[in-house]
N, C-alpha and C positions, 0 to 999 in steps of 0.2 A: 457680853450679849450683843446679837447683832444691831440691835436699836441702835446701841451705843455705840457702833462702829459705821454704821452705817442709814442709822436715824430712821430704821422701818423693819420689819420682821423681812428678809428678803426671800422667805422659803413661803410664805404666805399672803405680802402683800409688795411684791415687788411692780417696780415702775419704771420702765426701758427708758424715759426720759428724766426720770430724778437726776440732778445736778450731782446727788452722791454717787449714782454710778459711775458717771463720769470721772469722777475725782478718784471711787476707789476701785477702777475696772479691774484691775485682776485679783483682788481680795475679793469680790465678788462673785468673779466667777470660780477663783478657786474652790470659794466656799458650798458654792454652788455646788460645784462637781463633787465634793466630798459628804456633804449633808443631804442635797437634797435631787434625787434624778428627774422629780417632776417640782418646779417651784409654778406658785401664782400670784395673779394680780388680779387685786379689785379695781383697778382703773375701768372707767367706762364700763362698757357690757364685760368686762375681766377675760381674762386670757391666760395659759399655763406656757411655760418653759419645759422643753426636755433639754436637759444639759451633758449627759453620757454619750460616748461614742458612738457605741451599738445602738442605741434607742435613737439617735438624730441620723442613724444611717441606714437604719430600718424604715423609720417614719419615709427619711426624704427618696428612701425607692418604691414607696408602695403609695403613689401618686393619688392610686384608685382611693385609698381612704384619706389618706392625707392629699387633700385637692389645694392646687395654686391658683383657683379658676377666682374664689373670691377676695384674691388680694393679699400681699405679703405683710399690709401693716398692722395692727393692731389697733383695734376704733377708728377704721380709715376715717380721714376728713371726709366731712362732708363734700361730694361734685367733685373729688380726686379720683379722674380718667383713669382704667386700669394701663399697667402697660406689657403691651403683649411683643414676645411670648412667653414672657417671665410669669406673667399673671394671667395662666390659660395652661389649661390641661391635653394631653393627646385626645386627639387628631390634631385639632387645630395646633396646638405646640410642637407636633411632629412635624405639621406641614410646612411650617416655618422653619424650625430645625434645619432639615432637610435642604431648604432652599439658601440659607444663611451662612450652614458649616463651611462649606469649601471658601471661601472667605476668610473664613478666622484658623484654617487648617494650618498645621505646622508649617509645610511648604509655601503658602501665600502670605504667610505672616514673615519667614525670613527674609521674604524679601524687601521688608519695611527696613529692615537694618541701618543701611546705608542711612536714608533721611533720617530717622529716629540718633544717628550718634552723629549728626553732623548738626540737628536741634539743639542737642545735648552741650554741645561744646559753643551755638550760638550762647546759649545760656549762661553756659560758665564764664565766658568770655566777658559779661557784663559784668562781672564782681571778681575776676580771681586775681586782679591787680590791689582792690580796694582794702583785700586781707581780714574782712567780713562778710558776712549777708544773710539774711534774714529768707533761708533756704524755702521754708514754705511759696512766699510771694515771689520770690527771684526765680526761683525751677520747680518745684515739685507741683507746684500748682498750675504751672505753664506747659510741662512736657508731656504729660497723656495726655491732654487737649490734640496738642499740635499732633500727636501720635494717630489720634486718631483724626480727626478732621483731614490734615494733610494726606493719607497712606488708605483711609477709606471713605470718606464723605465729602469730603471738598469744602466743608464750610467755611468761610472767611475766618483768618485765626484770628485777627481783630476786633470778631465775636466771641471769643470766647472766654472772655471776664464777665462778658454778659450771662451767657449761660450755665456758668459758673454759678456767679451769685444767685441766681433764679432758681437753681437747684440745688445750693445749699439751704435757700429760704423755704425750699416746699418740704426739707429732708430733718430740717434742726430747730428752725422757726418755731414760732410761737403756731399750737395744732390747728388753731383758727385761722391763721394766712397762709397754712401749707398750699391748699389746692389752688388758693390764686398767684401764688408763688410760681409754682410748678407748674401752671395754666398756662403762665409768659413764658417759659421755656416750648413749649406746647406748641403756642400760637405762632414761635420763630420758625420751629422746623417744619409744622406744617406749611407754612408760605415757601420753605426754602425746597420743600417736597415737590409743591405744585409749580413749581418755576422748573424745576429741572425735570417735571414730567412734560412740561409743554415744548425741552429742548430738544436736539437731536438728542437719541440715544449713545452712550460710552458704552455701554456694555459694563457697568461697574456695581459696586454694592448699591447706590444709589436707583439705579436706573431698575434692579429688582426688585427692590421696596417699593417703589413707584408703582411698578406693574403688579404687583400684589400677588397673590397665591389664591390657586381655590380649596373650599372644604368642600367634598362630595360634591365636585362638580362645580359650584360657583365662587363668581370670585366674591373675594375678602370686600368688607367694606372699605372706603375709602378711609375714613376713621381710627380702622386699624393698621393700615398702611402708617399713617402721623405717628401714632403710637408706639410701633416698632421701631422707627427710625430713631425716637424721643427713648424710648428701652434704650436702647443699644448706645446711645450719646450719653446717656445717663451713666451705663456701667464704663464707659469710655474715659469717663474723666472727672469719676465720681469716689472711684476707691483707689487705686494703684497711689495716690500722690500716697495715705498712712504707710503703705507699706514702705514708698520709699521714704519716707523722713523720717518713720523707726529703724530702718537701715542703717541710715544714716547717724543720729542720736545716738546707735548701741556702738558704731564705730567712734564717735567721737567720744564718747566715754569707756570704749574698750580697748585701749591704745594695741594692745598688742592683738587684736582679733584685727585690728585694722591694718596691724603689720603685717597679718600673713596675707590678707589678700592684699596689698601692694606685692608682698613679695613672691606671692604664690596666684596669679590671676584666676586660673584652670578650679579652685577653688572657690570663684564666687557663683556657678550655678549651683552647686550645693547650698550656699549661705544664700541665696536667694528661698531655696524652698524654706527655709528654716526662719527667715523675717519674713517670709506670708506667714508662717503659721502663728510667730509670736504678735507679730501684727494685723490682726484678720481687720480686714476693712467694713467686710462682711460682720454685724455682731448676729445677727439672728433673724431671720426670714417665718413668714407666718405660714402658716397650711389650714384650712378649714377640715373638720374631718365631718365624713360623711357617711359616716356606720358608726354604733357602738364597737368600741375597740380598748382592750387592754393592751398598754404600753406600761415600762417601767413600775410596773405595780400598782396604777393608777389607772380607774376604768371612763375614760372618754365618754362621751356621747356624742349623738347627730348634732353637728352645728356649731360645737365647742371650736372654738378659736386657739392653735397650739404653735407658740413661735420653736423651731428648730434651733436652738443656741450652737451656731456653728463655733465663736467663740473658747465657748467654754468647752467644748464636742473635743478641741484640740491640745485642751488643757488635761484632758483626762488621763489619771497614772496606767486606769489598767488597757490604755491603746498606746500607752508609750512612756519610755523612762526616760524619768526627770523633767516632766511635762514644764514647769516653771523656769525652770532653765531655758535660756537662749545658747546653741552649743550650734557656734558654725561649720564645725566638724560633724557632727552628727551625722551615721550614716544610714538610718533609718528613719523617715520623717514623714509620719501619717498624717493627717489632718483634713480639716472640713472647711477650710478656708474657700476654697472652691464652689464648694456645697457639695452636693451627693445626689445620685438619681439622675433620671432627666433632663431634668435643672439643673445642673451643672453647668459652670461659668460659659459661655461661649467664648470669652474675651482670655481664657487663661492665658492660652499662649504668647497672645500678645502682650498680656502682665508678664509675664518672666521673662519675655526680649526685651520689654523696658527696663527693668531691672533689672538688667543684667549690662546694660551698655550702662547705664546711668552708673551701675557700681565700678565697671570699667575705667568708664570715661572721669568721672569725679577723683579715684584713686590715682591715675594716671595723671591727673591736672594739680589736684590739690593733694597730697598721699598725707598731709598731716595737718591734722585740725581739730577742734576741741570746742564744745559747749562753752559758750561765753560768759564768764565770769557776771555773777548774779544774774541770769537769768534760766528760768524754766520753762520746757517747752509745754504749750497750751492745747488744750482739746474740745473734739463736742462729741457726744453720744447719743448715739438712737439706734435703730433698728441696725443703722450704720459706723462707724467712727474712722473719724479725720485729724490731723493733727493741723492746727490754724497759725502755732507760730513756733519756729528752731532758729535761734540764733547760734551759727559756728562763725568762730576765726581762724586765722590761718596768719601764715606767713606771706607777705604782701608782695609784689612783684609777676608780672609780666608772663604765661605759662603760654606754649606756642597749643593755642586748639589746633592748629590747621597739618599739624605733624599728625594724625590722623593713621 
């Protein structure tokens, strides 16, 4: 019985923050995908899950009924600022779009490289003598920061434990201190907004955000300026650390997947699309819907509250064989990791450049290493999921970063 696996009916009365999801995410969601393609919760005002492929890629391109305008979360806290353009539907999500993409485009994004794998090995550099380190706190949780701060915002990196913890407390916290959590995060970049509107201009991501965009004609509030910059920091250095420390975690306990990429490099942009997918950072993003509508067999109404289980979306057998399987060969790799529609990551590209130096640069530095004897690595789950602690060892001694 699922009570008994998981101490609640999860086709009926499931809860994005129960501690047993946590603990049992992918029996979860498998279970999910195979039982149930619309699951719900009576948490708060209650909210449904679609968990199948086709149905969360249906939903998340037909924006028109499925609306991002009121919010991704589920019983949003109370005085929790939307953040646009994530949480805004077109125009206004186009118009931002629009002005944001050339920024994160494949072409502007390579050229972060250089800085992002000379980060990478400042990092490595702190521990690959010590022949341990407690990977979350040491890099994964330092290097999209620096990724992005450095390469598009300028924020002081010395900030950024601060804004760290501000947005894991608005994101995992307890639901009553989310929004003043997430307020301090809020409150930094709007100061660090109005500082560098009053400088000369750079011509940078910065300095558009600042100048805002108009809807038919006028410009944006100032409000939503803060908020876009707070969006975008938020996906910056809020999900890529999961995917790299399940990267990381499946190599240290898959010795020989870990051999071929030492020994075969050209194969870690593959094995990167395949830890987003087994690693979605992303668990499930919410849509308001805005018309009666059947989905999944299951008839909607105006107002209903429906999280997108991208999760689970990329667990599913009939979008892909041997969904449960982690296979860094794999040469077909669908998935909603990303999301779908519209809405779709703006930051992908520059998730897969980091991932991909960081698999690089760590195999190249450390090529052999292993989960440290009695310990297991630790999680949180929400709408989101993070990994908080990986203990690897290695072999101690001295690795030249700067051979580069």
């Amino acid at each position: 019985m699922e009570t008994d696996r998981f101490g609640r009916d999860i086709e009926t009365d499931f809860d994005i923050d129960d501690p047993a999801f946590n603990e049992h995410f992918y029996d979860v969601l498998d279970t999910m995908v195979a039982r149930c393609p619309v699951a719900h919760s009576k948490v708060g005002k209650g909210y449904s899950l679609l968990n199948r492929y086709e149905d969360v890629r249906r939903a998340g391109q037909d924006w028109r009924t499925f609306s991002s305008a009121k919010g991704f979360q589920p019983n949003r806290p109370e005085g929790m600022p939307y953040l646009y353009p994530e949480e805004s539907d077109p125009p206004r999500h186009t118009d931002w779009r629009r002005a944001l993409n050339p920024f994160f485009a494949p072409n502007a994004v390579k050229e972060f490289e250089g800085q992002i794998r000379a980060d990478a090995n400042d990092l490595i550099d702190a521990f690959a003598d010590r022949g341990t380190c407690e990977f979350i706190h040491d890099f994964a949780a330092q290097l999209p920061g620096r990724a992005f701060f450095k390469n598009l915002i300028g924020v002081p990196v010395d900030d950024l434990a601060m804004l760290v913890e501000a947005m894991d407390a608005g994101t995992y916290g307890p639901v009553e201190e989310r929004a003043a959590s997430f307020g301090r995060a809020i409150d930094y970049l709007g100061d660090f907004l109005a500082r560098r509107r009053d400088e000369p201009p750079r011509g940078d991501l910065v300095d558009l955000i600042a100048g805002g965009v108009e809807h038919d004609g006028e410009p944006c509030s100032w409000e939503e300026r803060v908020s876009v910059i707070t969006d975008l920091t938020f996906g910056g250095i809020a999900t890529t650390t999961f995917v790299m420390a399940g990267a990381l975690l499946h190599l240290a306990t898959h010795p020989k997947d870990r051999e071929t990429l030492v020994r075969e490099p050209s194969r870690i942009p593959n094995a990167v699309e395949e830890f987003v997918r087994y690693y979605p950072p992303v668990v499930a993003l919410g849509r308001t819907v805005t018309k009666d509508v059947e989905i999944a067999g299951h008839r909607f109404e105006e107002g209903d509250f429906v999280l997108l289980n991208y999760a689970a979306a990329s667990r599913d057998p009939d979008a892909l064989d041997r969904p449960a399987e982690l296979d860094i060969n794999r040469e077909s790799i669908l998935h909603t990791a990303f999301g779908v529609g519209p809405h779709r990551c703006i930051g992908s590209n520059l998730a897969r450049l980091e991932l991909r130096v960081v698999l690089e640069e760590f195999l190249r530095r450390i090529p052999d290493f292993a989960l440290k004897e009695d310990t297991t690595p630790e999680y949180e789950t929400g709408v989101l999921r993070t990994m908080t602690s990986l203990h690897l060892v290695f072999p101690g001694g001295r690795t030249e970063g700067d051979a580069r």
